[in-house]
DSSP file (Angstrom, degrees, kcal/mol; ACC not computed):
  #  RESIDUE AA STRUCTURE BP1 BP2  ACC     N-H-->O    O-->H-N    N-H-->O    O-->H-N    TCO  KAPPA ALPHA  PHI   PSI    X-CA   Y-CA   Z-CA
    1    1 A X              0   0    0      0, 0.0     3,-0.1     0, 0.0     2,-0.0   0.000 360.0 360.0 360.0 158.5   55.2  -41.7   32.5
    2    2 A X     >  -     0   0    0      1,-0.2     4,-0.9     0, 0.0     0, 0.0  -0.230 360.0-110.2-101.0-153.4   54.7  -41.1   29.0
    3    3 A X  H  > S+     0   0    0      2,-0.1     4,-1.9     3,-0.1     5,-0.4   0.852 118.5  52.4 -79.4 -48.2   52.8  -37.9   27.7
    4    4 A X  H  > S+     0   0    0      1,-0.2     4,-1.8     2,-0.2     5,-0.2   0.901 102.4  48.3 -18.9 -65.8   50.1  -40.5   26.9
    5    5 A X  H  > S+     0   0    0      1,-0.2     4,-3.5     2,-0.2    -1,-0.2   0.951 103.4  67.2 -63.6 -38.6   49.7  -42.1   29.6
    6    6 A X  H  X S+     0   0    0     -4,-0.9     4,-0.9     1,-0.3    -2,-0.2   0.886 112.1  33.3 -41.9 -45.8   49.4  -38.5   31.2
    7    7 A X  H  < S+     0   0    0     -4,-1.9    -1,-0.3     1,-0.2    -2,-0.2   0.679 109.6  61.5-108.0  -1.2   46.2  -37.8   29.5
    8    8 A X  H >< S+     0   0    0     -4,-1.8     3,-2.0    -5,-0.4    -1,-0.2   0.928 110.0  48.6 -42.0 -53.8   44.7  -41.3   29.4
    9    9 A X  H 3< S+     0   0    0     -4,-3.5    -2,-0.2     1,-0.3    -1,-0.1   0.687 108.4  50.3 -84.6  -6.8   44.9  -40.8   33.2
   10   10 A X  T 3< S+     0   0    0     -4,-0.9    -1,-0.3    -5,-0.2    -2,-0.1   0.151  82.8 125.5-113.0  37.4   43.3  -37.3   33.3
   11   11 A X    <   -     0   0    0     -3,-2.0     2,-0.3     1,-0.0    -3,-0.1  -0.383  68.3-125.4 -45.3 140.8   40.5  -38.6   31.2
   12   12 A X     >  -     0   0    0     -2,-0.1     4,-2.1     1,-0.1     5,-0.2  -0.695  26.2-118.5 -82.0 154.9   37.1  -38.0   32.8
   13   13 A X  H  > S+     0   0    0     -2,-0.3     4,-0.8     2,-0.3     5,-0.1   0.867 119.0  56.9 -68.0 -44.3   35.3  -41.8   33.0
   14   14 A X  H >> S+     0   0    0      1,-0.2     4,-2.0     2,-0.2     3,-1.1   0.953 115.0  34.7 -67.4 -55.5   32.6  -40.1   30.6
   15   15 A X  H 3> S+     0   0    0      1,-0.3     4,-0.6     2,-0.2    -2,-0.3   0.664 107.1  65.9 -81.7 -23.3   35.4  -39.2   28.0
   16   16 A X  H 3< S+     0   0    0     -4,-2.1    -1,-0.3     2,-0.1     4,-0.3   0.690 108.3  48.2 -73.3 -19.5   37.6  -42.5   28.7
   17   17 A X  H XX S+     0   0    0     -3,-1.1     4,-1.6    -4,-0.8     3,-0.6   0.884 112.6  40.6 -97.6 -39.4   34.4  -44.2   27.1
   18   18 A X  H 3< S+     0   0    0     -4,-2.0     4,-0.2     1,-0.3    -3,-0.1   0.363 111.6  50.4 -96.5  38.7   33.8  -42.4   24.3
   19   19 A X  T 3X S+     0   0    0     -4,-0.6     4,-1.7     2,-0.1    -1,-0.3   0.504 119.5  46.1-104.8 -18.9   37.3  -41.9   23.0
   20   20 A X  H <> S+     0   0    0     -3,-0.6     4,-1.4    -4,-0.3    -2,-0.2   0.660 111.7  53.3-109.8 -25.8   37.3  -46.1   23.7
   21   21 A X  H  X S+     0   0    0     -4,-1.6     4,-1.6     2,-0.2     5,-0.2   0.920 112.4  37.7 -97.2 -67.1   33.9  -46.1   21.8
   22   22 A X  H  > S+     0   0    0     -5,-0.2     4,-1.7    -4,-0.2     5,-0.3   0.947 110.4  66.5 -59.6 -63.8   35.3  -44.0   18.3
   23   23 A X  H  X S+     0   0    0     -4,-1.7     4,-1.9     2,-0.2    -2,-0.2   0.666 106.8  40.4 -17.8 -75.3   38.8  -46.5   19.0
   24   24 A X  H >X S+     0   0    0     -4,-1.4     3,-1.6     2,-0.2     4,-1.1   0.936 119.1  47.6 -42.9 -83.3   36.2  -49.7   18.1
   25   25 A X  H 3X S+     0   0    0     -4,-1.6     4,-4.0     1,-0.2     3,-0.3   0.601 111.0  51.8  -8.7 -65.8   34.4  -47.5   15.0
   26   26 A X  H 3X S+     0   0    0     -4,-1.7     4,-0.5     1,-0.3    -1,-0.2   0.723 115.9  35.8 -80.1 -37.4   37.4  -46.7   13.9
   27   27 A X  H X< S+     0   0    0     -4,-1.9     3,-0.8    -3,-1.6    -1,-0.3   0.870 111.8  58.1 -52.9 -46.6   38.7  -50.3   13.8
   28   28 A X  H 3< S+     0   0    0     -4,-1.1    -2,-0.2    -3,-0.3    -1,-0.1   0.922 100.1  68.5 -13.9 -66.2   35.6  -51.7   12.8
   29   29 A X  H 3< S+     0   0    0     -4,-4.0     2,-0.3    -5,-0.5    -1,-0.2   0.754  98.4  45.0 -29.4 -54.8   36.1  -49.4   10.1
   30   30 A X    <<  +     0   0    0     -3,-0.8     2,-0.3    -4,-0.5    -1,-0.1  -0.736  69.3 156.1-117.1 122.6   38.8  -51.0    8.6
   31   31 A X        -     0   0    0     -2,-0.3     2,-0.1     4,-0.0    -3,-0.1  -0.988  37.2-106.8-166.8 151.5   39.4  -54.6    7.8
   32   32 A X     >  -     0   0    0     -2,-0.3     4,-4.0     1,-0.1     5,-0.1  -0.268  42.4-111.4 -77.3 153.3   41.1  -57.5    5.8
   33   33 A X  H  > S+     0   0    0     29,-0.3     4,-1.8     1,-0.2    -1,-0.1   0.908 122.8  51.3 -34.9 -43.8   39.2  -59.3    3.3
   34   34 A X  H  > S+     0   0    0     28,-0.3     4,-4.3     1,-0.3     5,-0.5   0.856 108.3  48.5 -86.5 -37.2   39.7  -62.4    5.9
   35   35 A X  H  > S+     0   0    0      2,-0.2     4,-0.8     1,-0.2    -1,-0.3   0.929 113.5  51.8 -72.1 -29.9   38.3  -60.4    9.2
   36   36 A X  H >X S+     0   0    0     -4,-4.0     4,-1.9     3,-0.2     3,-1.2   0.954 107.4  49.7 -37.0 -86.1   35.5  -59.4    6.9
   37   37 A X  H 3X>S+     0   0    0     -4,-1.8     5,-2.4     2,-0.3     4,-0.6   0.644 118.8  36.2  34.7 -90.9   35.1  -62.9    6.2
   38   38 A X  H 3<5S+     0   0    0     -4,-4.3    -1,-0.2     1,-0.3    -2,-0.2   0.557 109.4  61.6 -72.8  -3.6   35.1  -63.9   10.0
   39   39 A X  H <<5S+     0   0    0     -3,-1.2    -2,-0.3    -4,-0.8    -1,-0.3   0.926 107.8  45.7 -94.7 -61.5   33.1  -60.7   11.0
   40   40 A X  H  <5S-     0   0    0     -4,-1.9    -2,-0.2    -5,-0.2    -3,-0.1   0.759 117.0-122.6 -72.8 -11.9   29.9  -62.2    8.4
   41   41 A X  T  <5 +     0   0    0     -4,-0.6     2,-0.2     1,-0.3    -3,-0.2   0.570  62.2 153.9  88.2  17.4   30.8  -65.5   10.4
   42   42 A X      < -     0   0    0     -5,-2.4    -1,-0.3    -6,-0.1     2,-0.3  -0.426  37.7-138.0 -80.0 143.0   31.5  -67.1    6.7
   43   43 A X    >>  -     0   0    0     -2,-0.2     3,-2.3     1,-0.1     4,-1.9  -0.822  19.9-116.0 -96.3 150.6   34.0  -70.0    6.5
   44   44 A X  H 3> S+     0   0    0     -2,-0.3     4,-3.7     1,-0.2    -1,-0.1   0.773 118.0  54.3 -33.0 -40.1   36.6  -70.3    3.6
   45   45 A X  H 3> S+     0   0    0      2,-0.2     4,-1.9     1,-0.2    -1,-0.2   0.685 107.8  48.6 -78.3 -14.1   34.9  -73.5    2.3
   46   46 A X  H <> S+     0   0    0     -3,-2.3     4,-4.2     2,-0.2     5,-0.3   0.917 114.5  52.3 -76.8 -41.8   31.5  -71.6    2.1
   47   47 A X  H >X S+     0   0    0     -4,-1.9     3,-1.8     2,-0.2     4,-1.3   0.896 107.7  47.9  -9.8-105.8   33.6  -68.9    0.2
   48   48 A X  H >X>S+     0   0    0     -4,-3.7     4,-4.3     1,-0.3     5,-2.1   0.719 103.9  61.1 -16.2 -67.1   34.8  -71.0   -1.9
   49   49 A X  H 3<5S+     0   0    0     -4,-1.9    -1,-0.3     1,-0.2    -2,-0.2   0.908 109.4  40.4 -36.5 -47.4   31.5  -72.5   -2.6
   50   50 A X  H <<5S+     0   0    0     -4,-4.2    -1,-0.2    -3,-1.8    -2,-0.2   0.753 112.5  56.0 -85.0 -12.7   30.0  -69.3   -4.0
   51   51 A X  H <<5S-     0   0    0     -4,-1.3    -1,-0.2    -3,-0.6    -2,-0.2   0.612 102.0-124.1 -80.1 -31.6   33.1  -68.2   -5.9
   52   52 A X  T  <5S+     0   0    0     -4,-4.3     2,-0.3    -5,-0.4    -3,-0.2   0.818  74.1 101.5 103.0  14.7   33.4  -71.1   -7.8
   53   53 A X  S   <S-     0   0    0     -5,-2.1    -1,-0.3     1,-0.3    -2,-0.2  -0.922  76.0 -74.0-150.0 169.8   37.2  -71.8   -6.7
   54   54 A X        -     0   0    0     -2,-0.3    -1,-0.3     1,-0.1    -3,-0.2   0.485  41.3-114.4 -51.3-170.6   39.2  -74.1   -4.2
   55   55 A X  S  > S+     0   0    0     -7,-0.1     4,-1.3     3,-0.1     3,-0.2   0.346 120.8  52.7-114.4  -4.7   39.1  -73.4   -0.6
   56   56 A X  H  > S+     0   0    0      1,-0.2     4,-3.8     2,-0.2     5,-0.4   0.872 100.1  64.0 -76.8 -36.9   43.0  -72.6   -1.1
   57   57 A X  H  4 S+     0   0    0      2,-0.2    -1,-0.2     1,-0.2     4,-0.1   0.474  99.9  42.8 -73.7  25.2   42.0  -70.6   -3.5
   58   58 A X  H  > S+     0   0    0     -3,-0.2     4,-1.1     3,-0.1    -1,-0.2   0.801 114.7  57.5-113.4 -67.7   39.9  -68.1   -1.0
   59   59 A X  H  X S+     0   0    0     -4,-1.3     4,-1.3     1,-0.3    -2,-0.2   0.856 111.0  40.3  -9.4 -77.4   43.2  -68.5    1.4
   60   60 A X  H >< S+     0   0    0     -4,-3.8     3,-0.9     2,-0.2    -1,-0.3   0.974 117.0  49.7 -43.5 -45.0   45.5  -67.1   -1.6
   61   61 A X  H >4 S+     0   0    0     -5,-0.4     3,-2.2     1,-0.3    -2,-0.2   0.907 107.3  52.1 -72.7 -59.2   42.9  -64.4   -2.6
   62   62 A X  H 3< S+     0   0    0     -4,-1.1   -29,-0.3     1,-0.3   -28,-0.3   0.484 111.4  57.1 -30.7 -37.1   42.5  -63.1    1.2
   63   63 A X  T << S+     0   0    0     -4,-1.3    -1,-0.3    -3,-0.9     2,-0.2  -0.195  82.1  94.7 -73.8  48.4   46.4  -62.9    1.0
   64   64 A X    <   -     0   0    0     -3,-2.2     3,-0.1     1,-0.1    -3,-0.0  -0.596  53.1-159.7-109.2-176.3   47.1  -60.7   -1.8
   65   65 A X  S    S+     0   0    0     -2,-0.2     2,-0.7     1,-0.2    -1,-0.1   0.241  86.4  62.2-130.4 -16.4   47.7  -56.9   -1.5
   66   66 A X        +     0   0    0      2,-0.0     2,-0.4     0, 0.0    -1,-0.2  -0.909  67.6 172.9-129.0 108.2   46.9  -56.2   -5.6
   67   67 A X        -     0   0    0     -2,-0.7     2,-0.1    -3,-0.1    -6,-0.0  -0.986  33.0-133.9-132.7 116.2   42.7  -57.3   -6.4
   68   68 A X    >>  -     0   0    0     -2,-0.4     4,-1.4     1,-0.1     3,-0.8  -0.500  27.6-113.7 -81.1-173.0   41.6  -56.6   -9.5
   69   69 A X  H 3> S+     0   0    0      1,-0.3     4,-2.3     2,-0.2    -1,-0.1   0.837 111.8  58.3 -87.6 -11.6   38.0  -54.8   -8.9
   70   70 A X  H 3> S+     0   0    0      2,-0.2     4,-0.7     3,-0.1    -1,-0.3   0.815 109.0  43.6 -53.2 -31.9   36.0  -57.3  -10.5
   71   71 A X  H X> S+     0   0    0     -3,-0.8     3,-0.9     2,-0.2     4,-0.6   0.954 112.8  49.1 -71.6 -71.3   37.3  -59.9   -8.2
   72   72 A X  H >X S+     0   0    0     -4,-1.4     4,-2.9     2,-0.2     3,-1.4   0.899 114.0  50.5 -32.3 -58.3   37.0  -57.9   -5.0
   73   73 A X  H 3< S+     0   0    0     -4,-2.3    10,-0.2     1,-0.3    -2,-0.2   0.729 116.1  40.8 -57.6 -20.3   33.1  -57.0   -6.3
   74   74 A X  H <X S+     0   0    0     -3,-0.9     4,-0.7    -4,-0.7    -1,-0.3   0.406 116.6  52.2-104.8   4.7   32.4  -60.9   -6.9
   75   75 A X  H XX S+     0   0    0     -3,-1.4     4,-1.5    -4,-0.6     3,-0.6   0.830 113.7  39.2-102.5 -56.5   34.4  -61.7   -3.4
   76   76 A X  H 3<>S+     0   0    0     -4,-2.9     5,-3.1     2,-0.2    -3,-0.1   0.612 113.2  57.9 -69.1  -2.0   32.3  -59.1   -1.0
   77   77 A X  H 345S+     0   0    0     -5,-0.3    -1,-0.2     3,-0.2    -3,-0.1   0.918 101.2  61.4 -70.8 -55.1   28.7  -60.1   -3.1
   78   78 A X  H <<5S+     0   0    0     -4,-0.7     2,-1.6    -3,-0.6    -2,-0.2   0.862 107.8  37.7 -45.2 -58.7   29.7  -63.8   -1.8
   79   79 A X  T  <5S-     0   0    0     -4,-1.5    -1,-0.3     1,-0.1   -37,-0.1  -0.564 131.3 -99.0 -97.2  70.2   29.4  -62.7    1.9
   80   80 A X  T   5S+     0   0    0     -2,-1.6     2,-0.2    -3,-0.1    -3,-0.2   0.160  80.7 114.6  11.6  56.2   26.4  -60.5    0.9
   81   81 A X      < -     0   0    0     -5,-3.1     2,-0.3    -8,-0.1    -2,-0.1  -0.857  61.6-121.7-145.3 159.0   27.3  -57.2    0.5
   82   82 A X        -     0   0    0     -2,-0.2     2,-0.3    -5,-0.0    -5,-0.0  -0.724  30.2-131.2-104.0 140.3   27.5  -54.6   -2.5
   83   83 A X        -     0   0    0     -2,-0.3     2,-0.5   -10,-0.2   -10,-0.0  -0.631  26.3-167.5 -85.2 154.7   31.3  -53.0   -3.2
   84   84 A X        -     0   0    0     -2,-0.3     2,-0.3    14,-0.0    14,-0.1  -0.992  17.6-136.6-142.6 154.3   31.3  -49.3   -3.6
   85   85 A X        -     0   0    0     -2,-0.5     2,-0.4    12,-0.4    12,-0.1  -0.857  16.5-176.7-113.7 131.1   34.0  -46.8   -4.9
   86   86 A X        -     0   0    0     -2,-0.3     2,-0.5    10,-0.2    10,-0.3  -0.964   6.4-167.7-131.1 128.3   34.5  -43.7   -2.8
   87   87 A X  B     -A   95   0A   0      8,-2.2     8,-2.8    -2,-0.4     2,-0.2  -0.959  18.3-157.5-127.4 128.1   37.3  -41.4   -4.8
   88   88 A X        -     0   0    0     -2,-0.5     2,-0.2     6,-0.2     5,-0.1  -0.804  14.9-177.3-104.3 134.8   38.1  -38.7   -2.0
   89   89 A X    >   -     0   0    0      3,-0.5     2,-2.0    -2,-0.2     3,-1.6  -0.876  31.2-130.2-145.3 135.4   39.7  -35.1   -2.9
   90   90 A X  T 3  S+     0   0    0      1,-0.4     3,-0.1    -2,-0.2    -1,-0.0   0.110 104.2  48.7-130.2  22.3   40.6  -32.6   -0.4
   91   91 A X  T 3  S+     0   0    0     -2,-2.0    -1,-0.4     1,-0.0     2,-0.3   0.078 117.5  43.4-130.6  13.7   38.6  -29.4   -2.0
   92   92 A X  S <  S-     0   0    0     -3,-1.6     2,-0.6     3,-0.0    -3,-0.5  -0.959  88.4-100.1-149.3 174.2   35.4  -31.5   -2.4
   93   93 A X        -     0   0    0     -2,-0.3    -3,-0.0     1,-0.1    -5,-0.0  -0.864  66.5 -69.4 -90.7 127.3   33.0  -34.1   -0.7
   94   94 A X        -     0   0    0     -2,-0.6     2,-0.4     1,-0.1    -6,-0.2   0.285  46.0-142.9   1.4 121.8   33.6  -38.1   -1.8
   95   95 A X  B     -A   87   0A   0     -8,-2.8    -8,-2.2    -3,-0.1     2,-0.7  -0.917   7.2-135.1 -98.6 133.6   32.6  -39.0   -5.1
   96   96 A X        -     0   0    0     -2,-0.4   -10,-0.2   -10,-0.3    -8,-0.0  -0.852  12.2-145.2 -93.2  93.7   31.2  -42.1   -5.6
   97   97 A X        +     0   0    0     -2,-0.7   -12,-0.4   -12,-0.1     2,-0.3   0.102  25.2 177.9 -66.1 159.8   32.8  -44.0   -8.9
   98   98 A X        +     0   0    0    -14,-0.1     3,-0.1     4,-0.0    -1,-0.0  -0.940  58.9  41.7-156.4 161.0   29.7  -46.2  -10.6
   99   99 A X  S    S+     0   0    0     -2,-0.3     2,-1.1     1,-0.2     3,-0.1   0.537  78.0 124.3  65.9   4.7   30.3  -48.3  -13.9
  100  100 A X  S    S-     0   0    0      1,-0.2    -1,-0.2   -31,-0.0     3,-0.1  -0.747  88.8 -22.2-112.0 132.5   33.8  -49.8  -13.0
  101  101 A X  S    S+     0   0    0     -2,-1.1     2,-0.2     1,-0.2    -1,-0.2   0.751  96.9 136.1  49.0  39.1   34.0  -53.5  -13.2
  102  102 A X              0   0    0     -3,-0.1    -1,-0.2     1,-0.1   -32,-0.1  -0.696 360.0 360.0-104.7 158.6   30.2  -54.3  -12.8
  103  103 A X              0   0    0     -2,-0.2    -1,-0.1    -3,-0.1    -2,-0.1   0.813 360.0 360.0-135.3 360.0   28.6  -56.6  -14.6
């Protein structure tokens, strides 16, 4: 058994749900354009519609690694949500960038 498993299994039931509870947040948190996407329940071809581009072309952009931030800001407006810039630094609280790539 691993050390893992060891303290999985001396979890109290109260603390085995809300370390399983932050686990979701913390996934939640974090997501690809496309699970976004399927998380607002939008399909590529409505995508598409509101960008202005193919329905391959939602496909490509959902697989890129490199967005510039205008793109990204006009893709997460389409599923009806505002983008926001967080610059984190480890002697201060989160800055929030304003004025880059709006339009």
């Amino acid at each position: 058994m691993t050390n893992l498993e060891r303290v999985r299994k001396e979890l109290s039931p109260a603390r085995h749900k809300r370390v399983k509870a932050r686990v979701a947040q913390l996934i939640a948190e974090e997501m690809t354009l496309q699970q976004l996407r399927r998380a607002r329940k939008i399909t590529q071809v409505r995508m598409a519609q509101e960008l202005g581009i193919g329905q391959d072309g939602v496909s490509k952009l959902e697989k890129r690694a490199d967005l510039m931030i205008s793109t990204l800001r006009k893709t997460v407006e389409a599923m009806g949500g505002n983008l926001s810039l967080v610059a984190e630094f480890p002697d201060r609280e989160p800055v929030v960038l304003s004025g880059i790539a709006e339009v």
